[in-house]
PQR file with spaces between the fields and no chain letter, atoms N, CA, C, O and H, PARSE charges and radii, in Angstrom:
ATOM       1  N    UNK     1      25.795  -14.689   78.992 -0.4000 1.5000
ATOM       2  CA   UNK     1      24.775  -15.041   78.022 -0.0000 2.0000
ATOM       3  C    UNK     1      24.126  -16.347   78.481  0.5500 1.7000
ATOM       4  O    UNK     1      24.834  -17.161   79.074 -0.5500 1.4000
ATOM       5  N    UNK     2      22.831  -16.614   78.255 -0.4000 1.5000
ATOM       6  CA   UNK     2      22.103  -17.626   78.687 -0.0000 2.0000
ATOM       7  C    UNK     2      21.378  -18.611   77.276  0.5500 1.7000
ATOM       8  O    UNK     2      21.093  -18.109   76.189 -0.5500 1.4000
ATOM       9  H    UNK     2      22.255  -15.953   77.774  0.4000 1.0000
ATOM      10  N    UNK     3      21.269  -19.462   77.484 -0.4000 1.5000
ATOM      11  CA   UNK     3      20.907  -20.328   76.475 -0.0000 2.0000
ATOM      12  C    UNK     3      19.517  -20.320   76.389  0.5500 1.7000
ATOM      13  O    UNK     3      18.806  -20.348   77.393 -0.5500 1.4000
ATOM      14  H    UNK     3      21.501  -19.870   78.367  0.4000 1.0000
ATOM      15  N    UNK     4      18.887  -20.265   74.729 -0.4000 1.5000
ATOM      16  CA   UNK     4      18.047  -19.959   74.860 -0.0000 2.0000
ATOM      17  C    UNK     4      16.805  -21.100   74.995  0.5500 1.7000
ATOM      18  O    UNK     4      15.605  -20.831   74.933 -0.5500 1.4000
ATOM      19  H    UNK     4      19.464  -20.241   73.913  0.4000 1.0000
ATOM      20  N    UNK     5      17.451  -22.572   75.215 -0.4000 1.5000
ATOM      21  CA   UNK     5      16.914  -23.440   75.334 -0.0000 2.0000
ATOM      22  C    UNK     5      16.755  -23.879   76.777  0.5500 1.7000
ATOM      23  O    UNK     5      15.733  -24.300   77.320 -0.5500 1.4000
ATOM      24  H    UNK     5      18.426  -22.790   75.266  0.4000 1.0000
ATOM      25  N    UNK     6      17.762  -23.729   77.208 -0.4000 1.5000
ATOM      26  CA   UNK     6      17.745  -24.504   78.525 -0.0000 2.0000
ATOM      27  C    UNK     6      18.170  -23.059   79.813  0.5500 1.7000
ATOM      28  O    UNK     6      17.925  -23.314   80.992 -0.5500 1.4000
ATOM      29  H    UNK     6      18.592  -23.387   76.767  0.4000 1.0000
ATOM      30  N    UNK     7      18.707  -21.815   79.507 -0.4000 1.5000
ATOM      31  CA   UNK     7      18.855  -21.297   80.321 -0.0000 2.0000
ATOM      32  C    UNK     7      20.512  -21.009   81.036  0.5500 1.7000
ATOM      33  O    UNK     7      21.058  -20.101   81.663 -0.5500 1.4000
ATOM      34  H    UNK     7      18.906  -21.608   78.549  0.4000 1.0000
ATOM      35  N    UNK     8      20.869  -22.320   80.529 -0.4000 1.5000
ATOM      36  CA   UNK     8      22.329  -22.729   80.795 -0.0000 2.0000
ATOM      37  C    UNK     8      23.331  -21.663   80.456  0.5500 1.7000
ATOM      38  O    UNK     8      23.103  -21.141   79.364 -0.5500 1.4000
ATOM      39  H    UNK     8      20.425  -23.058   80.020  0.4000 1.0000
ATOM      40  N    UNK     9      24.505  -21.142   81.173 -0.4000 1.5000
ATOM      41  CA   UNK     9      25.783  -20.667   80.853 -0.0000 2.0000
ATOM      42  C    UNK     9      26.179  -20.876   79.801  0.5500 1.7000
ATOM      43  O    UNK     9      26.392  -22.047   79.487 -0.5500 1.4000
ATOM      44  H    UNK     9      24.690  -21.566   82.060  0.4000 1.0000
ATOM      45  N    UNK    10      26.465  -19.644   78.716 -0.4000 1.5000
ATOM      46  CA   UNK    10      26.754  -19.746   77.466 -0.0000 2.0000
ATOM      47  C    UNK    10      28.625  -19.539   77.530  0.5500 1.7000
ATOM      48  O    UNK    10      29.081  -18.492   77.990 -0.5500 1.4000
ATOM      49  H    UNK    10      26.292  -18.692   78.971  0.4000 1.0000
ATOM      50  N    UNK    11      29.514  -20.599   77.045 -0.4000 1.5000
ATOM      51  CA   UNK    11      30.663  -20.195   76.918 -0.0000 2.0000
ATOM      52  C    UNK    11      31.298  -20.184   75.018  0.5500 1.7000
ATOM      53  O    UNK    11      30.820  -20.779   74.052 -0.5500 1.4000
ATOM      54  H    UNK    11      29.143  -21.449   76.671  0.4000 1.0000
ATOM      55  N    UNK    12      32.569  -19.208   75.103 -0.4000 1.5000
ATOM      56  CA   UNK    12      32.683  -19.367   73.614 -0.0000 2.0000
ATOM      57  C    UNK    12      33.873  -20.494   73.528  0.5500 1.7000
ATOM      58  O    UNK    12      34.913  -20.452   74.186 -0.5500 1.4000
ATOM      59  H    UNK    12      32.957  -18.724   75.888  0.4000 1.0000
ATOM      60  N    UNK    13      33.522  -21.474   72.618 -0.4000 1.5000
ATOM      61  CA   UNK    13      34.124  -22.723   72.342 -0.0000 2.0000
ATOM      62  C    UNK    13      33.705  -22.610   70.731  0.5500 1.7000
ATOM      63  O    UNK    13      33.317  -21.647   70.069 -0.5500 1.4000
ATOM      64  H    UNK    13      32.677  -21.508   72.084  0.4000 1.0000
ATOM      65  N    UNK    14      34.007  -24.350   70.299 -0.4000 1.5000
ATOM      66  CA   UNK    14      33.969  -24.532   69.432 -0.0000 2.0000
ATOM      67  C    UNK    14      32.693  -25.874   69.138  0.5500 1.7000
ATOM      68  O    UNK    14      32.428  -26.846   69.846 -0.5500 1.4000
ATOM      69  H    UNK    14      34.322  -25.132   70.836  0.4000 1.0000
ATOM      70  N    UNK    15      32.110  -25.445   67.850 -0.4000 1.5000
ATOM      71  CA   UNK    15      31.172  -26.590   67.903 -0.0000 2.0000
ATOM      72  C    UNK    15      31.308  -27.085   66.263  0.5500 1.7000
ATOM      73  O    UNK    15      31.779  -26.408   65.349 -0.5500 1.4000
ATOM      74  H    UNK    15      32.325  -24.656   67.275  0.4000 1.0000
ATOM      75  N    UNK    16      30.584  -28.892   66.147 -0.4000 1.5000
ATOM      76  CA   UNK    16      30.551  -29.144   65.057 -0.0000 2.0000
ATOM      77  C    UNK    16      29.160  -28.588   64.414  0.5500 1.7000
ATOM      78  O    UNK    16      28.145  -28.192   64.986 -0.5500 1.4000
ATOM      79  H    UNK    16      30.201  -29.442   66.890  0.4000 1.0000
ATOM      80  N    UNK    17      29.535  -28.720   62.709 -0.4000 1.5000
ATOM      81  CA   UNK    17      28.541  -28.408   62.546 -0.0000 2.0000
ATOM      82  C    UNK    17      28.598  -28.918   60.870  0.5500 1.7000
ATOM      83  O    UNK    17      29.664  -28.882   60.256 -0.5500 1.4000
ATOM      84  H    UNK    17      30.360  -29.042   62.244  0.4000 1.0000
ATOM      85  N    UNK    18      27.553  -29.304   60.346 -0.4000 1.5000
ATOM      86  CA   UNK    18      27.060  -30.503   59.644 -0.0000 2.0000
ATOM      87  C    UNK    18      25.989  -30.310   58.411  0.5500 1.7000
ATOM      88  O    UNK    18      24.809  -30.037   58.631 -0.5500 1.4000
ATOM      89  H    UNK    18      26.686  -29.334   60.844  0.4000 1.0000
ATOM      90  N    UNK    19      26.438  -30.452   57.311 -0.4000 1.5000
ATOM      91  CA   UNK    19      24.906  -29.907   56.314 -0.0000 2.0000
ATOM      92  C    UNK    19      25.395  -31.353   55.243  0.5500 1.7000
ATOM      93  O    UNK    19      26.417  -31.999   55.008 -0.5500 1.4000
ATOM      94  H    UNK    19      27.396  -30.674   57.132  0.4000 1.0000
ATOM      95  N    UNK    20      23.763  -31.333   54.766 -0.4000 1.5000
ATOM      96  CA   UNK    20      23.972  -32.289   53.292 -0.0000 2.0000
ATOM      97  C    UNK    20      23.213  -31.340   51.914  0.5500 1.7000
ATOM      98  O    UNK    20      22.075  -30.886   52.035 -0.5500 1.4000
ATOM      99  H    UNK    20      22.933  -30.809   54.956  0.4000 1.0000
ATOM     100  N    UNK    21      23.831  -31.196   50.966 -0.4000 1.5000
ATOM     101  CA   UNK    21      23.170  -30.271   49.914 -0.0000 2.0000
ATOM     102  C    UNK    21      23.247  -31.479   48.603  0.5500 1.7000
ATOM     103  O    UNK    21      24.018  -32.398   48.329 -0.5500 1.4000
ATOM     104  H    UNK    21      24.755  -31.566   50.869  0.4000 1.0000
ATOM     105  N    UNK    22      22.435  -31.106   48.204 -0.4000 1.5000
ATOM     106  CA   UNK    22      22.527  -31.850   46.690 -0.0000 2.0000
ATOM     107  C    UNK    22      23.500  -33.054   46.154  0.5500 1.7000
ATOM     108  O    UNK    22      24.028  -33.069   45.042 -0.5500 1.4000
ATOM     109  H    UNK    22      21.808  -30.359   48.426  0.4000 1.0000
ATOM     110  N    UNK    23      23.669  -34.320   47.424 -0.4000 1.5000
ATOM     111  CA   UNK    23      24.119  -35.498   47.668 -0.0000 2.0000
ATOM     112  C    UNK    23      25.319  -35.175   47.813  0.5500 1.7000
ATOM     113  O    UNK    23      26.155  -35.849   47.210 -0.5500 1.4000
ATOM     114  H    UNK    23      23.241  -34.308   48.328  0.4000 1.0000
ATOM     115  N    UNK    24      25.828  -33.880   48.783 -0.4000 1.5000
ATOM     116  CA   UNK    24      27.621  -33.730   49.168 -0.0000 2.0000
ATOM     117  C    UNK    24      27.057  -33.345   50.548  0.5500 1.7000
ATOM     118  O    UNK    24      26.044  -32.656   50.669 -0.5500 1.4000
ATOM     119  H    UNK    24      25.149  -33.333   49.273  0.4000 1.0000
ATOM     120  N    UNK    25      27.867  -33.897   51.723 -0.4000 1.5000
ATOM     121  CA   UNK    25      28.277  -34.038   52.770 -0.0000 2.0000
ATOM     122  C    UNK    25      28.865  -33.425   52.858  0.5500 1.7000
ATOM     123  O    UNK    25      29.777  -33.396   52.032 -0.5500 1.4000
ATOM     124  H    UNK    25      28.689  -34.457   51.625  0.4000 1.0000
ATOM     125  N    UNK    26      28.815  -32.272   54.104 -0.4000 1.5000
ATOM     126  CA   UNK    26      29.784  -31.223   54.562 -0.0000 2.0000
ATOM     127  C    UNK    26      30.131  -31.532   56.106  0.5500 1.7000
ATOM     128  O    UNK    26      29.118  -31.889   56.707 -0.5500 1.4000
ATOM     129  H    UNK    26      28.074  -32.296   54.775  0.4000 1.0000
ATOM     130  N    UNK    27      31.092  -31.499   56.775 -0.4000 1.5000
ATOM     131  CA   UNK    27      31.556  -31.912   57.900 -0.0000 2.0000
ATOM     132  C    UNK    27      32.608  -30.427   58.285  0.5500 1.7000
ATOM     133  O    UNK    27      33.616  -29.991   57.731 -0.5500 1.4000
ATOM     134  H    UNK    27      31.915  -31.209   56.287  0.4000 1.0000
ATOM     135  N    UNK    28      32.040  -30.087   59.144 -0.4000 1.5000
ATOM     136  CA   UNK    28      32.941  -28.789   59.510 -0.0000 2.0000
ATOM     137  C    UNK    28      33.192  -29.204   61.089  0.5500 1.7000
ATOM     138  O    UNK    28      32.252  -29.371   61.867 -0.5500 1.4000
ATOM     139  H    UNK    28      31.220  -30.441   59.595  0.4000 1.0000
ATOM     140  N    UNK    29      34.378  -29.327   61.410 -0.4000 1.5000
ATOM     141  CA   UNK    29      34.826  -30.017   62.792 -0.0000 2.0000
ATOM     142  C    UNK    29      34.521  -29.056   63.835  0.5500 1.7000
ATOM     143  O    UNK    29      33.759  -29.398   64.739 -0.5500 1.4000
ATOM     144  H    UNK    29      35.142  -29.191   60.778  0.4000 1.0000
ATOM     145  N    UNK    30      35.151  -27.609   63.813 -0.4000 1.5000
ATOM     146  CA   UNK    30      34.939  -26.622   65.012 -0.0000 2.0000
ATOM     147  C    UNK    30      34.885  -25.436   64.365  0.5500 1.7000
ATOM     148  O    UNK    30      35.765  -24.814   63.770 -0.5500 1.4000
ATOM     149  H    UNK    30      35.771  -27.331   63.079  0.4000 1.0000
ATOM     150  N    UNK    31      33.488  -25.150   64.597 -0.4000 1.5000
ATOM     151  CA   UNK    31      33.206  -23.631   64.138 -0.0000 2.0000
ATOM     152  C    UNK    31      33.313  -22.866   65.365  0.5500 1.7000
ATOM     153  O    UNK    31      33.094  -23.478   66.410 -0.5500 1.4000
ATOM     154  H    UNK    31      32.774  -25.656   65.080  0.4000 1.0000
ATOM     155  N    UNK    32      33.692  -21.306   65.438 -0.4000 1.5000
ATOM     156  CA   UNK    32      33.471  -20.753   66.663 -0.0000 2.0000
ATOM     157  C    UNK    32      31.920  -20.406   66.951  0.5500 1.7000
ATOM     158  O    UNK    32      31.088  -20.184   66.072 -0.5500 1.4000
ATOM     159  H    UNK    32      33.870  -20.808   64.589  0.4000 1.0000
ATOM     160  N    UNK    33      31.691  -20.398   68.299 -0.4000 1.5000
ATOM     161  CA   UNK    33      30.363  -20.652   68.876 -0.0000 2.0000
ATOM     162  C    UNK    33      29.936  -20.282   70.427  0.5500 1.7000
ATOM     163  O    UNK    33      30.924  -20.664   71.053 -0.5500 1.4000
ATOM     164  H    UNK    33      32.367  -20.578   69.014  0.4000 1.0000
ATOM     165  N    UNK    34      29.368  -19.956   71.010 -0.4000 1.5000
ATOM     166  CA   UNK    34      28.509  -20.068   71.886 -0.0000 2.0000
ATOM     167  C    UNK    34      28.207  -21.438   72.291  0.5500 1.7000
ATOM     168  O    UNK    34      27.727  -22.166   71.422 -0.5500 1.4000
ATOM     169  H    UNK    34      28.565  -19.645   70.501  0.4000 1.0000
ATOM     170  N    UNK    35      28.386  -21.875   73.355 -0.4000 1.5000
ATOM     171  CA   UNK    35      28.004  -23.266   73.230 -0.0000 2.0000
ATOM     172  C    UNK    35      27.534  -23.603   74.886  0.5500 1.7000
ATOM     173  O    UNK    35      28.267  -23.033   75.695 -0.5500 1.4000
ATOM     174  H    UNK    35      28.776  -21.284   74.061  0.4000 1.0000
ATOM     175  N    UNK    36      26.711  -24.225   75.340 -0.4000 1.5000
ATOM     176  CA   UNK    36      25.677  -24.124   76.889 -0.0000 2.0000
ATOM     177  C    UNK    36      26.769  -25.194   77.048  0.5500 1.7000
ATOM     178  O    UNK    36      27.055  -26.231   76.450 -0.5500 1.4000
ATOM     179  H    UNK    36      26.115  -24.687   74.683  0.4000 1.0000
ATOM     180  N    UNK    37      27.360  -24.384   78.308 -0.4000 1.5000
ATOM     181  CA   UNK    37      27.239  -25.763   79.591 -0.0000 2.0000
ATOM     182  C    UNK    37      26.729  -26.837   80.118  0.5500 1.7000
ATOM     183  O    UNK    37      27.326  -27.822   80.553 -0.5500 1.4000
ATOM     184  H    UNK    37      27.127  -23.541   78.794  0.4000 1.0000
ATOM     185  N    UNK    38      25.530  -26.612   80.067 -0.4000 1.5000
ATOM     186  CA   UNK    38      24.134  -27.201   80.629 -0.0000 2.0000
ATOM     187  C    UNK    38      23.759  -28.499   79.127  0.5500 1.7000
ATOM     188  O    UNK    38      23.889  -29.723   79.110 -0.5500 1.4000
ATOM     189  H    UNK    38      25.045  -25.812   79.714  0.4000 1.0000
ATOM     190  N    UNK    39      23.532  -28.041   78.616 -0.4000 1.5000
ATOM     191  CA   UNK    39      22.790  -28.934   77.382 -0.0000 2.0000
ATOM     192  C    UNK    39      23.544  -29.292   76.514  0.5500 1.7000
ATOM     193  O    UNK    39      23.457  -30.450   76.106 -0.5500 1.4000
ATOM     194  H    UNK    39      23.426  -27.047   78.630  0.4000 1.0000
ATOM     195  N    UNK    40      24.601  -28.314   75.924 -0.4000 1.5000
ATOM     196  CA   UNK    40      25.744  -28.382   74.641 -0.0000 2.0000
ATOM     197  C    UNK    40      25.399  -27.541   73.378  0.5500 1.7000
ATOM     198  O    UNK    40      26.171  -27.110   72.521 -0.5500 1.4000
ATOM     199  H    UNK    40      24.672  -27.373   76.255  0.4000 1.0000
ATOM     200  N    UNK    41      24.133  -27.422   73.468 -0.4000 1.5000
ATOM     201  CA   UNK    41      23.090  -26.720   72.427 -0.0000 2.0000
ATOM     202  C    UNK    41      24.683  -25.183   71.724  0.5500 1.7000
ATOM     203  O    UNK    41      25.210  -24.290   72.387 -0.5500 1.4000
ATOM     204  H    UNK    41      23.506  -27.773   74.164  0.4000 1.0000
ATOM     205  N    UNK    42      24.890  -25.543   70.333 -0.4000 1.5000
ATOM     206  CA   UNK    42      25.864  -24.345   70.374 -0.0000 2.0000
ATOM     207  C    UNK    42      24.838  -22.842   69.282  0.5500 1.7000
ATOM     208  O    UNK    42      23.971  -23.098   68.446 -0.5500 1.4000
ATOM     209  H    UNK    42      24.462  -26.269   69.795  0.4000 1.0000
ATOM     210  N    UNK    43      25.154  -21.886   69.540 -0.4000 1.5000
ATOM     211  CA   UNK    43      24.710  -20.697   69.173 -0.0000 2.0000
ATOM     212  C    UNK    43      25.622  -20.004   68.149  0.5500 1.7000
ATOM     213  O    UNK    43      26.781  -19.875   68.542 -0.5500 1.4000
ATOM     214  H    UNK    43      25.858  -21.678   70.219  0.4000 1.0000
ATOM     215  N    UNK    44      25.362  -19.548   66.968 -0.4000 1.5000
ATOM     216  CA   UNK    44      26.687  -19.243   66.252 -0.0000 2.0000
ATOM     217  C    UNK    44      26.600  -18.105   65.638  0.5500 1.7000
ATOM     218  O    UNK    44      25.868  -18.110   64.649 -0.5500 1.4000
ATOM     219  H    UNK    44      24.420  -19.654   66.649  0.4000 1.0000
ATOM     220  N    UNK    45      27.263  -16.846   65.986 -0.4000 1.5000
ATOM     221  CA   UNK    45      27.541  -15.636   65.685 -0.0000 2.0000
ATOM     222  C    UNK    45      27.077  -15.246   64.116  0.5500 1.7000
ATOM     223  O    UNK    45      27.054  -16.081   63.212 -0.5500 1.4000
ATOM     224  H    UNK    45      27.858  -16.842   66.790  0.4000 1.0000
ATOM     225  N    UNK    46      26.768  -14.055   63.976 -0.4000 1.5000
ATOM     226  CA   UNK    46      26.353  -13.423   62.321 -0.0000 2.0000
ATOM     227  C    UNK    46      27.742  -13.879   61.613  0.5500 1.7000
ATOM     228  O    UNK    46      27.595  -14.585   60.615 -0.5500 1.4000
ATOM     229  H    UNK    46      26.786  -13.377   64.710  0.4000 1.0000
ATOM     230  N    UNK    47      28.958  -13.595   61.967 -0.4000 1.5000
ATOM     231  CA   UNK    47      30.154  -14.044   60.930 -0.0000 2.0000
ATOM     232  C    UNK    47      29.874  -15.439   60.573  0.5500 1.7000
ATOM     233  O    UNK    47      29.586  -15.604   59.388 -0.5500 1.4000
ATOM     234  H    UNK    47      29.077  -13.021   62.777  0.4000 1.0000
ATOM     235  N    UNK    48      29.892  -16.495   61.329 -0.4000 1.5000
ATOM     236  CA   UNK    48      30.115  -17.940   61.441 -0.0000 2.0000
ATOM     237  C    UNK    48      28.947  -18.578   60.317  0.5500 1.7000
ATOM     238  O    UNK    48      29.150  -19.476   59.501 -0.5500 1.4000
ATOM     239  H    UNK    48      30.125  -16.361   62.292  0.4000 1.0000
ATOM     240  N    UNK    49      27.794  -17.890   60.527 -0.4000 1.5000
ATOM     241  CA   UNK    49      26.591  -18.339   59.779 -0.0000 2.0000
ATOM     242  C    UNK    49      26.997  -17.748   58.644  0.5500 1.7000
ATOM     243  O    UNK    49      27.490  -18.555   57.855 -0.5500 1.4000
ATOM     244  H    UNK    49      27.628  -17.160   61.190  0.4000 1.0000
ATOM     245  N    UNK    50      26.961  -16.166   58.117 -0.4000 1.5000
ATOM     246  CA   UNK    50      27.354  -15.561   56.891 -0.0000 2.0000
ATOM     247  C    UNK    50      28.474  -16.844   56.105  0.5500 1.7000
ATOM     248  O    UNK    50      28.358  -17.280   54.960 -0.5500 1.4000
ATOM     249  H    UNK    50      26.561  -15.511   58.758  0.4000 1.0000
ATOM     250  N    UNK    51      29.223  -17.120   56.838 -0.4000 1.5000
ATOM     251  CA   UNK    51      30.612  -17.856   56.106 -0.0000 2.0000
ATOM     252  C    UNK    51      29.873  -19.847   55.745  0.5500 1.7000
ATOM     253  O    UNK    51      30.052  -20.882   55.102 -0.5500 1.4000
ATOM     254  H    UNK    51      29.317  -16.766   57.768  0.4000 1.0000
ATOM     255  N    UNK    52      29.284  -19.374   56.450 -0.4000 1.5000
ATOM     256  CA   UNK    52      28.565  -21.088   56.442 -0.0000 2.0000
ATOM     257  C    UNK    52      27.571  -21.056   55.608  0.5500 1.7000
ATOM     258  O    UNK    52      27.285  -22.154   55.130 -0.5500 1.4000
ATOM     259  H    UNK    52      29.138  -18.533   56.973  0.4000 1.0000
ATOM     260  N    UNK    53      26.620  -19.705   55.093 -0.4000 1.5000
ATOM     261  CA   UNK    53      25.872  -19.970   53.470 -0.0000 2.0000
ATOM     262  C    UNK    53      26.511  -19.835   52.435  0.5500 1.7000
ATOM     263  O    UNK    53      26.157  -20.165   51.303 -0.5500 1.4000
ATOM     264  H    UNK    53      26.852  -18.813   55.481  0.4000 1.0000
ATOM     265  N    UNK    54      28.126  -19.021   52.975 -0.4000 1.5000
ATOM     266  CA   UNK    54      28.893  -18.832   51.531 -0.0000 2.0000
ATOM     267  C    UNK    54      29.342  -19.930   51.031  0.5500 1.7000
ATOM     268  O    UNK    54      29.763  -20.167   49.899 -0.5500 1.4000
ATOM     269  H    UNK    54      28.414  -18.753   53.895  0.4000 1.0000
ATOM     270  N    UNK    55      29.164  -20.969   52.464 -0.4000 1.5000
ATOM     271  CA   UNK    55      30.037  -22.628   52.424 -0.0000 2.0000
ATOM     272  C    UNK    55      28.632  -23.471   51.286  0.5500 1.7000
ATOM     273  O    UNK    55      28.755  -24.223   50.319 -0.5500 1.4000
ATOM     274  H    UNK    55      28.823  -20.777   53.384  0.4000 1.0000
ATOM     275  N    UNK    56      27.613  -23.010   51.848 -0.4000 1.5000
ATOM     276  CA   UNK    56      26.306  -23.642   50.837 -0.0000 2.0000
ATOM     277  C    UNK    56      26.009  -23.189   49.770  0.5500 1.7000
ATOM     278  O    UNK    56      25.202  -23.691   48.987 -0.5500 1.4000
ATOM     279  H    UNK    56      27.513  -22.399   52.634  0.4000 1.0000
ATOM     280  N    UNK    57      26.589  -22.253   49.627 -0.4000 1.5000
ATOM     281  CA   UNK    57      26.062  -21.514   48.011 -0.0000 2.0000
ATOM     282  C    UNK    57      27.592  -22.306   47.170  0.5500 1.7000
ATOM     283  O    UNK    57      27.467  -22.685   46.005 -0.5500 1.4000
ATOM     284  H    UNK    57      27.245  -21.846   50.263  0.4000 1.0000
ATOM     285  N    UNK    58      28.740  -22.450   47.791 -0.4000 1.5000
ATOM     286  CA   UNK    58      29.208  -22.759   46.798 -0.0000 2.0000
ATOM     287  C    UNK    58      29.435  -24.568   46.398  0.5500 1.7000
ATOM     288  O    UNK    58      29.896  -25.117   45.397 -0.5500 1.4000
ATOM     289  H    UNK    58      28.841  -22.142   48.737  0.4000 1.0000
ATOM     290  N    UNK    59      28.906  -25.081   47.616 -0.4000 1.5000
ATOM     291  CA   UNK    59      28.631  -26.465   47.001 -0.0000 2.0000
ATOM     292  C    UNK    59      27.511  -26.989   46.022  0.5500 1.7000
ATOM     293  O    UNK    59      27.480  -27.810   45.105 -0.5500 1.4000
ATOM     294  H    UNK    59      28.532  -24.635   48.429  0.4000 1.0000
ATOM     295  N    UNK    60      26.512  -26.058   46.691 -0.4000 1.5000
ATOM     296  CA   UNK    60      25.881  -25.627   45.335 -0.0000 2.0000
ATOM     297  C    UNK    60      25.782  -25.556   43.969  0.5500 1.7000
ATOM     298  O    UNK    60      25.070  -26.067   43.103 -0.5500 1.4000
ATOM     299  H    UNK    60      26.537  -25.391   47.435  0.4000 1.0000
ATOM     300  N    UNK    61      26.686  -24.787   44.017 -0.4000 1.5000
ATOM     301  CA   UNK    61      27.301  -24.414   42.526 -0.0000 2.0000
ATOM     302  C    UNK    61      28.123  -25.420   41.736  0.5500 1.7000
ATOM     303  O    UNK    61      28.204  -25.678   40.535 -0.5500 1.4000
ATOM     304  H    UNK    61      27.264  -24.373   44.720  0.4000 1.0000
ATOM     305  N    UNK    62      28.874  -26.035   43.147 -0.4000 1.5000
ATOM     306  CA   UNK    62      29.821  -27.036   42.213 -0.0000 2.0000
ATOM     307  C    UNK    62      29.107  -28.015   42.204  0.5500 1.7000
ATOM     308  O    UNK    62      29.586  -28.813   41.398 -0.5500 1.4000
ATOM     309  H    UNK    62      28.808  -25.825   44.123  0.4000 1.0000
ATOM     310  N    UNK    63      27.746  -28.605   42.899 -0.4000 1.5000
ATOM     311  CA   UNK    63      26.666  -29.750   42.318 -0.0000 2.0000
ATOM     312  C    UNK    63      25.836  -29.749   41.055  0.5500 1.7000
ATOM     313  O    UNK    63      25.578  -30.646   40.252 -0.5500 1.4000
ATOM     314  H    UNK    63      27.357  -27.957   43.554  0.4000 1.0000
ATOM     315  N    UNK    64      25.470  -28.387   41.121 -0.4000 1.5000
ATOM     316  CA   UNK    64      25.146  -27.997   39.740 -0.0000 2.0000
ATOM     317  C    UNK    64      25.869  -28.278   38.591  0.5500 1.7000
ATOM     318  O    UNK    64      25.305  -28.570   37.537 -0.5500 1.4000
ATOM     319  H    UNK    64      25.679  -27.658   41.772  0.4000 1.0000
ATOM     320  N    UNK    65      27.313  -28.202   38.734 -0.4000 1.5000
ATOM     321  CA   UNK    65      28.207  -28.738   37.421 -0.0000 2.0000
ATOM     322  C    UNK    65      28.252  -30.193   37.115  0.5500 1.7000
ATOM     323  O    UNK    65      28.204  -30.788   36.039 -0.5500 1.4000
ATOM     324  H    UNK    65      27.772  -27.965   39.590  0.4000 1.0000
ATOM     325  N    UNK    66      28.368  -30.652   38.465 -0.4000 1.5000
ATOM     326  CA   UNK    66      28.423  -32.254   38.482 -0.0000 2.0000
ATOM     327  C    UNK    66      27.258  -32.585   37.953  0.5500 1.7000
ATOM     328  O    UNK    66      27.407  -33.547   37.199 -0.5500 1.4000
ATOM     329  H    UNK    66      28.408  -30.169   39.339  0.4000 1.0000
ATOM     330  N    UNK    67      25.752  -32.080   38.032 -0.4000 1.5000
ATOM     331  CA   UNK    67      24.791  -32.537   37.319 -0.0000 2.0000
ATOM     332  C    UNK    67      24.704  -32.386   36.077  0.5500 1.7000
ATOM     333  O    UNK    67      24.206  -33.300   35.420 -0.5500 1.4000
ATOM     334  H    UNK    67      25.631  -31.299   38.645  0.4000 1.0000
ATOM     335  N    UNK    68      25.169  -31.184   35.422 -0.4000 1.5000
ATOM     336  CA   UNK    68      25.101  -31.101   33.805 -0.0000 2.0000
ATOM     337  C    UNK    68      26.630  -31.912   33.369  0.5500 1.7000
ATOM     338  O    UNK    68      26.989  -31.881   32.191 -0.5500 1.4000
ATOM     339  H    UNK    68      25.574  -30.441   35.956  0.4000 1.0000
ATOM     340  N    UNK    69      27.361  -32.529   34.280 -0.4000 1.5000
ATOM     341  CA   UNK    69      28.052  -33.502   33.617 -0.0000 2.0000
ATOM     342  C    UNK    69      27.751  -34.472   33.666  0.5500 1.7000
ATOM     343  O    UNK    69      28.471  -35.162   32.945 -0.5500 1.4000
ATOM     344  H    UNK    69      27.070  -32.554   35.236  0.4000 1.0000
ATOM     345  N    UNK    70      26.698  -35.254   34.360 -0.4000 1.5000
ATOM     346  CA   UNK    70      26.335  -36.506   34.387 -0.0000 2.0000
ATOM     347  C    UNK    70      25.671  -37.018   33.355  0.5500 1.7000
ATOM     348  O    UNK    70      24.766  -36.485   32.713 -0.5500 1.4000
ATOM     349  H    UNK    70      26.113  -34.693   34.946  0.4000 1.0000
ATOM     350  N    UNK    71      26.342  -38.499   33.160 -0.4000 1.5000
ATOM     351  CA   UNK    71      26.000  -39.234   31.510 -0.0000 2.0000
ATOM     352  C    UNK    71      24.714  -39.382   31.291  0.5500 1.7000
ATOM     353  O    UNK    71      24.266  -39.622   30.169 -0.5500 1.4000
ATOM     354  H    UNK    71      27.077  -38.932   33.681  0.4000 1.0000
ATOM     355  N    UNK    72      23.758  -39.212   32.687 -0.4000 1.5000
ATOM     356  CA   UNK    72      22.343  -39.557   32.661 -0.0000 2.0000
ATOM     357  C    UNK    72      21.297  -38.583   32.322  0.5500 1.7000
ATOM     358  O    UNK    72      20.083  -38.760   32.221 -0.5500 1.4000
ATOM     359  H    UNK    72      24.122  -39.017   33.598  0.4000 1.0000
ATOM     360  N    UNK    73      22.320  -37.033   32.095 -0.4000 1.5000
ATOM     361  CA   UNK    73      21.150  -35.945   31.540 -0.0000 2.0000
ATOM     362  C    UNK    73      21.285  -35.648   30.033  0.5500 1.7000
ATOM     363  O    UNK    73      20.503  -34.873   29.484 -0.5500 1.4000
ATOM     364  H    UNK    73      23.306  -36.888   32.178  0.4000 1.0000
């Protein structure tokens, strides 16, 4: 597999990967991945992504609670 940025040798490793939703910080250390030799650029499979909006829908949800508990609404 070739990278679709740089062209580079795609190997399967592990990559970080990083979101902010509705003032919560998500830090996911090693997702499995595709990841270039060449650049680092990582590529991440239909499972990895599927599991990573289920990871955003449910922080989501639990920000949503934290907002209708806050003393300021």
């Amino acid at each position: 597999m070739k990278c679709l940025y740089c062209q580079g040798n795609m190997v399967r490793e592990t990559a970080p990967f990083h979101f902010d939703r509705q003032g919560a910080h998500v830090s996911l250390d090693s997702v499995p991945a595709w990841v270039c030799t060449q650049c680092g650029e990582p590529l991440f499979e239909e499972a990895e992504v599927n599991a990573i909006q289920e990871l955003m829908d449910a922080v989501d949800k639990q920000a949503e609670r934290f907002e209708r508990r806050s003393p300021s609404n």
